[in-house]
C-alpha positions in Angstrom: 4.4 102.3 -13.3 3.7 104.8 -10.7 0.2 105.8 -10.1 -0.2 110.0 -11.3 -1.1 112.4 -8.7 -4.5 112.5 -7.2 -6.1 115.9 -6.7 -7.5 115.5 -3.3 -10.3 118.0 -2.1 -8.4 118.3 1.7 -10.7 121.1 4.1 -7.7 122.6 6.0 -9.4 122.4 9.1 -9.5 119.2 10.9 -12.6 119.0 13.8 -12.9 116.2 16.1 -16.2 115.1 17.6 -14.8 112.8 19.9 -10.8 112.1 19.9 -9.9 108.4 19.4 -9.0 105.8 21.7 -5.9 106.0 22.9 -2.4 103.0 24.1 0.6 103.0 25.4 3.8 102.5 23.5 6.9 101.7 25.6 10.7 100.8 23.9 13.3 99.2 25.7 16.3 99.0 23.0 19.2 96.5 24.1 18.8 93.5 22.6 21.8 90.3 23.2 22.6 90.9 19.3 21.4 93.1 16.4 20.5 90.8 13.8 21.3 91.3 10.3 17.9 92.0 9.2 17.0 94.2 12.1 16.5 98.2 11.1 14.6 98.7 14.7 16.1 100.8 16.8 17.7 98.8 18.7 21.1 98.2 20.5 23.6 95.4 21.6 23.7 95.6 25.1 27.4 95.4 26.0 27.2 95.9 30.1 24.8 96.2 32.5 21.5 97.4 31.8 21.2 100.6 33.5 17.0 99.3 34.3 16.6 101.8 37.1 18.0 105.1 35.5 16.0 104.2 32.2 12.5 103.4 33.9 13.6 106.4 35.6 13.5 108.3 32.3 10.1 106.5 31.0 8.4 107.7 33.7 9.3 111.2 33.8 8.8 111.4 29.9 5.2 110.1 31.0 4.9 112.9 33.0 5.7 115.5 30.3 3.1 113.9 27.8 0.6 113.5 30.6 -1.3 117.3 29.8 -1.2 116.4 26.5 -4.1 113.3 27.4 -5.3 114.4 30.9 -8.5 112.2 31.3 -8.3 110.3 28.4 -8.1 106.2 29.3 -5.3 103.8 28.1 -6.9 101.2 26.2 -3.3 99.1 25.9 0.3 99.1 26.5 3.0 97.5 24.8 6.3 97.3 25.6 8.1 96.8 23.0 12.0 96.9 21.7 15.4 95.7 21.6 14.4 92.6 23.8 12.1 94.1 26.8 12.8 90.7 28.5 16.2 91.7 29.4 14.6 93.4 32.1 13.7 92.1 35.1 10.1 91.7 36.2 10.8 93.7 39.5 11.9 97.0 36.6 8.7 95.7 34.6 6.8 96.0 37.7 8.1 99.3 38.7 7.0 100.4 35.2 3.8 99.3 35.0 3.3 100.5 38.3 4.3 103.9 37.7 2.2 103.9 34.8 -1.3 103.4 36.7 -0.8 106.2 39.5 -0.1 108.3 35.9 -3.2 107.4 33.6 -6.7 105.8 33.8 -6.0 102.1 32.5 -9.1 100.9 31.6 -10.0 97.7 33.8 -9.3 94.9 31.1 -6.4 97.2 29.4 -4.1 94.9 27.1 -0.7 94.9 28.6 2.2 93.3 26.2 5.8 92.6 26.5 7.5 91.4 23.5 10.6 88.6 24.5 12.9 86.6 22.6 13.3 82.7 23.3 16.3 82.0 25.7 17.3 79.9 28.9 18.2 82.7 30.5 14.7 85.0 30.5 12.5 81.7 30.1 12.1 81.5 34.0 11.5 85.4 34.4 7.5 84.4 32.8 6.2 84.2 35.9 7.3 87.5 37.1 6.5 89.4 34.5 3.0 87.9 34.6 2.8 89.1 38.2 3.8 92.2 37.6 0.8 92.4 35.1 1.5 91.5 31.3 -1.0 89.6 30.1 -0.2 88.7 26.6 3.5 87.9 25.9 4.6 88.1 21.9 7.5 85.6 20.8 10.1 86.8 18.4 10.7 83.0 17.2 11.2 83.7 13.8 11.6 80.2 12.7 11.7 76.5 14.7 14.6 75.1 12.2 17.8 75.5 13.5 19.6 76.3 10.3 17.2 79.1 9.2 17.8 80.6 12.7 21.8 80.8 12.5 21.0 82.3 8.5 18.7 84.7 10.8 21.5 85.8 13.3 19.3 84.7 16.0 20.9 84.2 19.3 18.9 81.5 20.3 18.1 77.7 18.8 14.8 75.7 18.0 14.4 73.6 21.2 15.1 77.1 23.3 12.0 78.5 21.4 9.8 75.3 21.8 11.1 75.5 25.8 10.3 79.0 26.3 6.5 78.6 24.5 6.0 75.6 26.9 7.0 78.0 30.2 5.3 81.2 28.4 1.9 78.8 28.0 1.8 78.3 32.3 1.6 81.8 32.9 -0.1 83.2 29.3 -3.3 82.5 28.0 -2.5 85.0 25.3 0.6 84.4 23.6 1.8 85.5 20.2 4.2 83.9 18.2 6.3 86.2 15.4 7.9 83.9 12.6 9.3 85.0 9.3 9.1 83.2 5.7 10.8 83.7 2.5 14.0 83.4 4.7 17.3 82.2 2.6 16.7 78.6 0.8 13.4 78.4 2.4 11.0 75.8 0.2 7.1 76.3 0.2 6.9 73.0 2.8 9.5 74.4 5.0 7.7 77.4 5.2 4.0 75.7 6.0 5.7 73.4 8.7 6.7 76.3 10.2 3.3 77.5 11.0 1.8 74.0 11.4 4.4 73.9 14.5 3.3 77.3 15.8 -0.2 76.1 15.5 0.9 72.5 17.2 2.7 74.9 20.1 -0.9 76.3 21.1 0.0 80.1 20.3 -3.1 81.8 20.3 -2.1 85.0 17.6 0.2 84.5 14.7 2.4 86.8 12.9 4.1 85.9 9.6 6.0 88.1 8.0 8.0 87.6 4.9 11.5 88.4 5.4 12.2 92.1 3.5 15.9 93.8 3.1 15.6 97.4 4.6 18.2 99.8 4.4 21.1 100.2 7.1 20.8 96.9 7.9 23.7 93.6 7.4 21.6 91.9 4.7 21.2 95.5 2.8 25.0 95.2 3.2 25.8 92.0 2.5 22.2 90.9 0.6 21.7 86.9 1.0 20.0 84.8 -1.9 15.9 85.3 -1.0 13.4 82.5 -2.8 12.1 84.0 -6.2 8.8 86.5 -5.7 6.9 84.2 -7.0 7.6 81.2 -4.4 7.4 84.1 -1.6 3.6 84.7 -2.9 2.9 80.9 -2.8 4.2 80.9 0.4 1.9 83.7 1.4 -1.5 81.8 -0.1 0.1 78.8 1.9 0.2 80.4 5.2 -3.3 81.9 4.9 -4.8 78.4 3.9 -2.9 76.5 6.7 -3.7 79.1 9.4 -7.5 79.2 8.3 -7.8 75.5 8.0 -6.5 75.5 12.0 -9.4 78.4 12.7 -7.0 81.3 12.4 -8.5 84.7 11.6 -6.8 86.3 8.8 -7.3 89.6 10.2 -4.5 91.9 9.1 -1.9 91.9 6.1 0.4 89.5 8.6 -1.7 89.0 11.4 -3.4 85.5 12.1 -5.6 84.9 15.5 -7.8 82.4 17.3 -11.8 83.7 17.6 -10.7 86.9 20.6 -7.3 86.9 20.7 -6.7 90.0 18.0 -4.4 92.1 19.2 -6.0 95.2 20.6 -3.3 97.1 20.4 -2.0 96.8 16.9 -5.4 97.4 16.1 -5.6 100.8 17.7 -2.4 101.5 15.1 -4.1 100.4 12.2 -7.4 102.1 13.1 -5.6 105.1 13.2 -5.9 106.0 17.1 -3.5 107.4 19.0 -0.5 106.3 21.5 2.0 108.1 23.5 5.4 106.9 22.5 7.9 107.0 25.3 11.6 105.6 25.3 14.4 105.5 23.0 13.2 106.5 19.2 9.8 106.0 20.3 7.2 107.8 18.0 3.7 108.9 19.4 0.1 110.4 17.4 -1.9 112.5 19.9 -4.8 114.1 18.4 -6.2 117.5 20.0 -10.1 118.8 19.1 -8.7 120.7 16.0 -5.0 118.9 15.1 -3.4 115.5 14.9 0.3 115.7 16.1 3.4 113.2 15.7 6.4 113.3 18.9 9.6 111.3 18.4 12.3 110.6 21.0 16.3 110.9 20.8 17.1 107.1 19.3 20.4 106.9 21.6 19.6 105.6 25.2 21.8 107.5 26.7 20.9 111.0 25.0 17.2 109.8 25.7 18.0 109.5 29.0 19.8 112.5 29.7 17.3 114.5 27.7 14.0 112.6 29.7 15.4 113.0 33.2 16.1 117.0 32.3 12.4 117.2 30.9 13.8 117.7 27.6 12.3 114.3 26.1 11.0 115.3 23.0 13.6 115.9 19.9 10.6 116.6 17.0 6.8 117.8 17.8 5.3 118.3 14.5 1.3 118.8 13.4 0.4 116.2 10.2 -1.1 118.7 7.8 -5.0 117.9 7.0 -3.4 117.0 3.6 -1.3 114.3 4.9 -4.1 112.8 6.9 -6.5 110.5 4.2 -2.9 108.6 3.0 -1.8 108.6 6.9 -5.5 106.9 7.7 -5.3 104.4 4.5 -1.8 103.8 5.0 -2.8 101.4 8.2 -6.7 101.1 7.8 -6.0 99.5 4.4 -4.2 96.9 6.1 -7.2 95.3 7.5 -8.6 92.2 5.5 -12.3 93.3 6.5 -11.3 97.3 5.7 -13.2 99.7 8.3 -16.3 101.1 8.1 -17.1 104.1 6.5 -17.3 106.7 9.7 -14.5 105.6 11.0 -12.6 107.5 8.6 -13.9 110.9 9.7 -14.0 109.6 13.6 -10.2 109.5 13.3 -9.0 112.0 10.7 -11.6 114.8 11.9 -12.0 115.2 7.8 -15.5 113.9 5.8 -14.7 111.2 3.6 -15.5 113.4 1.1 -11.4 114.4 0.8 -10.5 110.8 0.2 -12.8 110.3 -1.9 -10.5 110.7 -5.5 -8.5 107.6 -4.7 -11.4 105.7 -3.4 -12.5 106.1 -6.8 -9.4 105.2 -8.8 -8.5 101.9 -6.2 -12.5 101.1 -7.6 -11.6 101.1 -10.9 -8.5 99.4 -11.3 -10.0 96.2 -9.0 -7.7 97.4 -5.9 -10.9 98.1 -3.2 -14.3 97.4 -3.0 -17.3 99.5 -1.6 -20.1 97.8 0.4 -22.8 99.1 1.9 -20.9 101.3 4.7 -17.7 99.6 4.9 -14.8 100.0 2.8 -12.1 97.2 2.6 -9.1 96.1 -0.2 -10.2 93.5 -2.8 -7.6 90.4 -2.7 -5.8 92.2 -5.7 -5.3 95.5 -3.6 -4.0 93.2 -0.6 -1.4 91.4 -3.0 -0.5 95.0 -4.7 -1.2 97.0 -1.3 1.6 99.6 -2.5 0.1 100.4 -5.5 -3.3 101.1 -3.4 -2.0 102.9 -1.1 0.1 105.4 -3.5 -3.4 106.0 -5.2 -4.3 108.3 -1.6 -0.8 110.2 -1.8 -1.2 113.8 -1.5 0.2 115.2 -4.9 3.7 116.6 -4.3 4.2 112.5 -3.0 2.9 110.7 -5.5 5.1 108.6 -7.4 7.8 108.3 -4.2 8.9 105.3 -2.6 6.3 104.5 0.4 7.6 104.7 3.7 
């Protein structure tokens, strides 16, 4: 049943003492093949990559959000997509380069690239180490060959185990992303799955049960998933077998050795901000008195177009101070150890006060618990994280699907 509307005691006025930290998002969207699950923006790259024209565009859509944060450091980038490792590391390089003469990297910045296993970008590790990544994340989705053709995926187990052996010479830091609840997957299927991961020496884990979005093949054409029920065992598995290897459960789907969190997811679900540039990117910049959302044209070649004629933006918006307590719960309540108290009004630039009507109803019905000064989701609010989350909806969104 969905939860009835909360009246939520919102000031207006939003007042920063101190903006929040503040990353890097950079997308790259060609990929080899869309797979069926996929609802990224992302796009089959049928010809050459056009790498100099669209770091070309990156960078001057840097330039246009670069007023916007004068002074303020980068904490992390992350390049993201598509398949970033299509690139070359000499367009990586260029990129990253670009991007210090821009903006104030802090010395021990984060710097990720996400890649997908293959023969042909296996041997491109090096380079991209060189030209500064230093944490590399995986999209290996599974190590059993039959789950990976079910999957679309374009490449096959021992291409996945070969690329995390080269990735390992170059990256200390090296995240591996594998789904579960995949088509006629059993609960030991799914636990050898992250035993191997574990045997492979990633370092950060991320498991992520395999959902049906919209506009995607399997929305189309919907495969036969393992019951709820088996998904949720699957789930309690992972977390037991990942904590038994020393694995911090420290997000919803996010598993890492003692230092190896990743810095900057944790910026998103802290609620700081990022600069979004490239194809469909999305951005949060927060000003002294407003938080605002940017988004870019989802086509690469309309983003590039638009970019190289200064014209990157296609929506600016400001999140209404109502909008702001669900916005800030929406990713803080992701975290298995919650956040502490402040940080709510550190980055909303509202007391806690306005949230303070669903804090009391997730109390009651077992979702959250209250601690000294930290606030964090009991195990029930992690299994039923929806149903906590709808509890912080401002009223005229109560009840709707969440996005």
């Amino acid at each position: 049943m969905a939860a009835q509307p909360v009246v939520l005691e919102t000031p207006r006025t939003v007042r920063f003492k101190a903006l929040p930290p503040l990353a890097l998002y950079v997308h790259i969207p060609w990929c080899i093949r869309k797979c069926p699950y996929c609802d990224f923006n992302s796009h089959e790259a049928k010809e050459d990559l056009p790498e100099r024209e669209y770091v070309d565009a990156l960078i001057a859509d840097l330039d246009g959000l670069l007023p916007s944060v004068w002074g303020r450091p980068v904490s992390s980038v992350f390049i993201g997509g598509g398949t970033p490792s299509l690139f070359s590391p000499q367009a990586i390089d260029r990129l990253l380069s670009e991007v210090r003469a821009r903006v104030q990297l802090e010395p021990d910045a984060e710097i990720t690239l996400e890649a997908n296993p293959g023969t042909a970008e296996s041997g491109r590790f090096k380079g991209f180490h060189e030209a500064g990544v230093n944490r590399l994340s995986m999209g290996v989705q599974s190590f059993d060959d039959a789950f990976l053709k079910k999957l679309g995926r374009v490449h096959s187990a021992d291409e996945a185990r070969h690329a995390i052996e080269q990735a390992l010479e170059h990256f200390e830091n090296l995240n591996i992303d594998l789904m579960y609840g995949l088509p006629g997957q059993t609960l030991g299927q799914a636990q050898r799955e992250m035993q191997e991961a574990v045997h492979r020496g990633a370092s950060h884990i991320s498991a992520y049960q395999l959902s049906i979005e919209p506009n995607t093949v399997f929305f189309r054409e919907r495969p036969e998933l393992p019951p709820h029920d088996v998904c949720a065992d699957m789930q309690v598995a992972i977390e037991e077998t990942l904590a038994g290897q020393g694995y911090q459960h420290y997000e919803t789907s996010a598993f890492a050795r003692p230092g190896r969190r990743s810095r900057h997811n944790l910026n998103y679900w802290e609620f700081g901000d990022y600069l979004g540039i490239g194809a469909g990117a999305h951005g949060k910049i927060s000003f002294a008195d407003r938080v605002t959302r940017h988004a870019r044209a989802k086509q690469p070649r309309e983003y590039m177009q638009r970019a190289l004629q200064g014209k990157s933006s296609v929506a600016e918006t400001v999140v209404e101070a109502r909008e702001l307590p669900f916005e800030f719960m929406l990713n803080a309540l992701r975290l298995i150890e919650g956040f502490p108290s402040e940080l709510f009004a550190q980055r909303t630039g509202l007391p806690l006060q306005s949230a303070q009507a669903g804090l009391k109803r997730a109390e009651a019905r077992g979702l959250l618990e209250r601690e000294l000064n930290r606030i964090r989701p009991s195990r029930r609010g992690m299994l039923f994280l929806n149903d906590l989350l709808e509890l912080f909806l401002p009223p005229r969104r109560a009840g709707k699907n969440l996005p």
